[in-house]
C-alpha positions in Angstrom: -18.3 -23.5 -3.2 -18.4 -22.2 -6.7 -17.3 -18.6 -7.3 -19.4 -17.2 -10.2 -18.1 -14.1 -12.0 -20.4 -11.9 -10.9 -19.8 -13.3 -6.8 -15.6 -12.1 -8.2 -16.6 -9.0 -9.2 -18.0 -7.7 -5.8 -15.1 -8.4 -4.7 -12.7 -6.5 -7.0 -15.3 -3.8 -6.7 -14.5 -3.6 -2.6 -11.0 -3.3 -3.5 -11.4 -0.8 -5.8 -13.4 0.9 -3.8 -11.2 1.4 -0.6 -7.8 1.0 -2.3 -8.8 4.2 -4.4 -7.2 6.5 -2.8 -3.2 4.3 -3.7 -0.8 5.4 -6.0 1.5 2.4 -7.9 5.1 3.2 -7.2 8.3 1.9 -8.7 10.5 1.8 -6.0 14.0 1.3 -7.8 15.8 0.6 -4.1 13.7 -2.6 -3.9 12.9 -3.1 -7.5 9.1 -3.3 -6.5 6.1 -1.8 -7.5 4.4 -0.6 -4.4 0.5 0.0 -4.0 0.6 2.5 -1.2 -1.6 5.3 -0.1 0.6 8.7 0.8 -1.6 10.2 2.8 -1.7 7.4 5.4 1.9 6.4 4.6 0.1 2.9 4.7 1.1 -0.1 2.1 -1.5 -2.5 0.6 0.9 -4.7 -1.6 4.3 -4.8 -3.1 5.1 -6.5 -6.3 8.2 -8.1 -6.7 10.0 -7.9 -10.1 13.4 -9.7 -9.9 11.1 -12.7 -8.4 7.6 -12.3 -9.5 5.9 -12.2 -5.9 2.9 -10.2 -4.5 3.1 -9.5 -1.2 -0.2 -8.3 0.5 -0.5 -6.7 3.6 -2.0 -9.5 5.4 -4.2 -7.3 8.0 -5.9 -5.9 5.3 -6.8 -8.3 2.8 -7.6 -10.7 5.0 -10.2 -8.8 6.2 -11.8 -8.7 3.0 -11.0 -12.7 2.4 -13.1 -13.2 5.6 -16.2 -10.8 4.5 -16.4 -13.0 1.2 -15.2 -16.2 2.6 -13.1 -17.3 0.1 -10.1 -20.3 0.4 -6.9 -19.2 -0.1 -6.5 -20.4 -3.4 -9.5 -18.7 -5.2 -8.7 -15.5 -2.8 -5.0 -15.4 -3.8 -5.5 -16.3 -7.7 -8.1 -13.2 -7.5 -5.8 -10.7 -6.3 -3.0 -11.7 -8.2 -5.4 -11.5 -11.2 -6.6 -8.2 -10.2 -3.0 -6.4 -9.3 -1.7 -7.5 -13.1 -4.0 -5.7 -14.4 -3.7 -2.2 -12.5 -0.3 -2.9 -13.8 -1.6 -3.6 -17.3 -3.6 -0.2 -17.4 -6.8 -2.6 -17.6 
């Protein structure tokens, strides 16, 4: 299945939408940036610097992968894609 742009932007527009409420922490204890809503004390992802991963809280955005049905690899590129620019200010 071909992904169009617009088909991507939905779903950055879900997460936006219901990760709204998360502030981006440096966590200097862990040397990661953390996506994490206080009021829930729940975590969405964590990037990490020294090593350049994302991890995802799989519960969640798996949940989303499934509502779209996307493959990992377009899924994960998209996310990936989506946290560097939070991180950018984009």
């Amino acid at each position: 299945m071909n992904y169009t742009e617009k088909y991507k932007i939905g779903v950055i527009k879900q997460f936006e939408k219901e990760l709204n409420k998360c502030e981006i922490i440096y966590n200097p204890n862990t040397k990661g940036i953390w996506f994490i809503n206080r009021e829930t004390k729940y975590w969405y992802l964590e990037y990490k610097i020294e090593t350049n991963y994302l991890w995802w809280r799989y519960e969640y955005f798996n949940r989303i992968k499934k509502l779209f049905a996307m493959p990992d690899e377009v899924f994960n590129k998209l996310i990936s894609e989506w946290v560097e620019n939070k991180l950018n200010g984009k």
